[in-house]
N, C-alpha and C positions, 0 to 999 in steps of 0.2 A: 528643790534642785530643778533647775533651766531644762524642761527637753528640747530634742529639736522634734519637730510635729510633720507631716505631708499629708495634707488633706487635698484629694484629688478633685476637680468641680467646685472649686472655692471662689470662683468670681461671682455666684448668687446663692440666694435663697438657702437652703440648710450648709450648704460648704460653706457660706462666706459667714452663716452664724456658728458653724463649728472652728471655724479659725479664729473669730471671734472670741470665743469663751477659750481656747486653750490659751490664748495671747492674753486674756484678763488672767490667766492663772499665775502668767507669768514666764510662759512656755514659747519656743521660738518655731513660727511657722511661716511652710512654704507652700506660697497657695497657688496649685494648679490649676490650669485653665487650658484648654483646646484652641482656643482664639481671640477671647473676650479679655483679652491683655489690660483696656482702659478702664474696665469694669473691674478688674484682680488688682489692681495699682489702686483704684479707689477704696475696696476692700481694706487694700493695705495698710492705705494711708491713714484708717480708721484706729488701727491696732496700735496699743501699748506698746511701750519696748522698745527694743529696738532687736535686729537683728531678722528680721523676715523678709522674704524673697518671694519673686512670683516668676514662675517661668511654665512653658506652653510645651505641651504636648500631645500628640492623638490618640489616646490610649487604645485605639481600632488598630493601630499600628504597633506591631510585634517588635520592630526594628529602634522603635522610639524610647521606648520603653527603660532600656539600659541604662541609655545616657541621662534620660529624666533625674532616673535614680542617683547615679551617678554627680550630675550638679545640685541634688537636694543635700545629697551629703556632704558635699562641699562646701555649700552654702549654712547649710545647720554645721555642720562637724560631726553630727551624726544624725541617723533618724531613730528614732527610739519610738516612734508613735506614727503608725500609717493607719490612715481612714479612706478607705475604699468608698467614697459619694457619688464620684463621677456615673453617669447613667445618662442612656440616649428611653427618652418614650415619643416624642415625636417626632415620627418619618419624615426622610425628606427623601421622597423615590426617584424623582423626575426634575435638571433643571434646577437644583434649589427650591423645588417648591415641596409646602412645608402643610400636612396635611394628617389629623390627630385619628390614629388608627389603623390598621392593620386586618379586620374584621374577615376570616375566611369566604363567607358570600360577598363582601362588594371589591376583595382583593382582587387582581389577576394574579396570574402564577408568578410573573418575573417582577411584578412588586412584592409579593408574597414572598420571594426567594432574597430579595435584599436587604429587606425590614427584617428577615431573620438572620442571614448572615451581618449586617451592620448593628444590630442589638446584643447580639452575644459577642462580637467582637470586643463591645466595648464593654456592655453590663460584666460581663462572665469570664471572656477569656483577659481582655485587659488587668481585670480586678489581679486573676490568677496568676500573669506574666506580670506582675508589681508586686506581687506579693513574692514572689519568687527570688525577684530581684533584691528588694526589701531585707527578706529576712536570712539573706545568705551575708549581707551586708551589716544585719546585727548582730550573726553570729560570727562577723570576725572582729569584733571590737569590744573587747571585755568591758562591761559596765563597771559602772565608778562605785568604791563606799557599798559594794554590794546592793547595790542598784539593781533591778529588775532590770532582764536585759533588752523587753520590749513589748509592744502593745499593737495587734494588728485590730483595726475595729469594720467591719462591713457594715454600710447601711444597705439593705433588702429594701422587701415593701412586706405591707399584708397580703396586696395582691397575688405573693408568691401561694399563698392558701387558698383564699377566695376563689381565684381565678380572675382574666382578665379577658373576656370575650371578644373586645373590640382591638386590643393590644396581647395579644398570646404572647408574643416575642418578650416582650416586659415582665411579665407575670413567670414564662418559665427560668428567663435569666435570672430573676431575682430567686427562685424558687432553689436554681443551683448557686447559685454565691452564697443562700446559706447551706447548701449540705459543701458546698465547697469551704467555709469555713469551719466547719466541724472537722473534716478532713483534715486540716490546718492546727484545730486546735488540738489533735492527741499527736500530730506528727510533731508539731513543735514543743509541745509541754516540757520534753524532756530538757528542752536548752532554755528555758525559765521565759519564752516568750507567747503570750497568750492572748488567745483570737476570739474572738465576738462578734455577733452580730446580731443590728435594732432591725424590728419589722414596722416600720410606720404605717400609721395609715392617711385616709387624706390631712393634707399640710399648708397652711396658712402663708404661701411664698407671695413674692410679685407674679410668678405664673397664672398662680390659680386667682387670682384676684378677678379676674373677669367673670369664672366660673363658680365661684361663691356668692359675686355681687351679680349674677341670673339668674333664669326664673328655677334652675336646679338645686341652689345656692342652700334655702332651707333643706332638700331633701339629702343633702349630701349631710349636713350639720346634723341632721333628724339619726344619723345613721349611729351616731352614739350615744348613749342614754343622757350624756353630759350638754348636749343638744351643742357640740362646738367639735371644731377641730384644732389638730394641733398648731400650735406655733414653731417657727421654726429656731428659736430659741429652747424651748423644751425639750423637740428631738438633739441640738447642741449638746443642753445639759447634760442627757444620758451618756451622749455620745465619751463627752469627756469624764466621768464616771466611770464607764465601761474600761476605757481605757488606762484608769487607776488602778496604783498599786491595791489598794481594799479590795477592787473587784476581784483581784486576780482566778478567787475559786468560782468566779460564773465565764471560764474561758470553756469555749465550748458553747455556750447557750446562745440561744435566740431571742432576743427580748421582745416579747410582742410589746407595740407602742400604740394602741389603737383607742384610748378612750373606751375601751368593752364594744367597739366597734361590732371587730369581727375576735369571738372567741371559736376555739378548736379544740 
C-alpha cells in the first residue's frame, strides 16, 4: 500500500536519497527544502511514480511550520511517514558568509549565541514543532485495512555521543532529537504510531566530497575498521526500514550507523 512520505532536507545528499528509496518502494513523497527549490524539483524529477510534491519551508521558523504540514497533507492525502533530515552544521553568522565551526576558543560571544540559537531552532526545536504538527494530523485520520497509523523516523548523528568540539551546537541538537524521540516514542506508542532514530556517522554526500578527497580524507575513512564510510544510500535504506511495518518493535531505539566507528 502507497504511503504518503515528508522527508524534510530532501533537495540533497541523504534526504534526496531517502526520498529516493521510499519512491522506489512505491510510496508518495514530499520533499522539503528551505530554498534549494531547483535542486528539490530535480530530485523530484528522478522519482518513480507519480504523485510527489516539493514545497519550501524554514523549519527555524515556528510559524512555518503548520502550513508545511498542512500542504504535505494535501498534497499526499495523508502523511503517514515523517523523516526529521533537515539539519543546519554550517554557520553562517555574519552577512551570508559561511564558515565550518563554532569552536568556544576562536568563537566570540554573539557568534557563539547565534550558532546556538539558529542550530537548535532548526536541528531540535523545528524537528519537535513537525513532529507535533505531524502526529496530531495522523491521529486524526484512521488508517486503512488496519494499517499502522504512522512512522516518525529522526536522523541524529554519532556526533551526538562523541562529541563535536568544533560544532557543540551540532552534537548537542542531535544529542536531544534523540532523547527527544524517545520521548515521542512511549508518548505515541499507545495510538500505534512509532518513533526512531539512526545515529550516522561520517557520510559519503556531495558536501563531504572535498573533505574525503583531502589530505584528512584517509584518516576520517581510518576511523572505522571497514577503512570507508557510509553512503548515503545505506543510511536511506535504514532509514526506510526503520520506518516499516517489521520495524515496528525497535520504536524507541537509536540505531547506531557508524561502521563500528564510534561504539558506546
Amino acid at each position: 500500500m502507497s504511503r504518503g512520505v515528508l522527508v524534510t532536507g530532501a533537495s540533497r545528499g541523504v534526504g534526496a536519497e531517502v526520498a529516493k528509496a521510499f519512491a522506489a518502494a512505491g510510496d508518495r513523497v514530499v520533499l522539503h527544502c528551505r530554498g534549494a527549490v531547483d535542486k528539490a524539483r530535480a530530485v523530484q524529477a528522478e522519482l518513480p511514480g507519480e504523485g510527489h510534491a516539493v514545497l519550501v519551508g524554514d523549519l527555524g521558523d515556528p510559524a512555518a511550520i503548520p502550513s508545511l504540514v498542512e500542504e504535505s497533507a494535501a498534497a499526499l492525502g495523508r502523511i503517514d511517514v515523517l523523516v526529521n533530515n533537515a539539519a543546519l552544521f554550517v554557520d553562517e553568522p555574519v552577512a551570508g558568509s559561511r564558515r565550518l565551526g563554532h569552536s568556544l576558543t576562536e568563537t566570540s560571544y554573539d557568534d557563539w549565541v547565534a550558532a546556538w540559537r539558529r542550530t537548535l531552532a532548526v536541528n531540535l526545536e523545528g524537528a519537535a514543532h513537525l513532529t507535533w504538527c505531524v502526529a496530531r494530523q495522523m491521529l486524526e485520520v484512521d488508517p486503512a485495512d488496519g494499517a499502522k497509523r504512522g512512522a516518525i523516523v529522526n536522523v541524529g548523528s554519532r556526533g551526538a555521543y562523541r562529541g563535536e568540539p568544533d560544532v557543540p551546537a551540532y552534537g548537542a541538537s542531535k544529542a536531544g532529537l534523540h532523547a527527544f524521540g524517545q520521548s515521542m516514542a512511549v508518548s505515541l506508542a499507545p495510538h500505534d504510531i512509532t518513533v526512531t532514530s539512526i545515529a550516522p556517522g561520517f557520510i559519503a554526500t556531495d558536501m563531504a566530497e572535498q573533505v574525503l578527497g583531502g589530505p584528512g580524507g584517509d584518516a576520517i575513512r581510518a576511523q572505522s575498521p571497514f577503512n570507508r564510510v557510509a553512503t548515503a544510500q545505506e543510511v536511506a535504506a535504514a532509514v526506510v526500514w526503520l520506518a516499516s511495518p517489521e520495524a515496528s518493535w525497535s520504536s524507541g531505539a537509536v540505531l547506531d550507523f557508524n561502521g563500528a566507528s564510534y561504539l558506546h
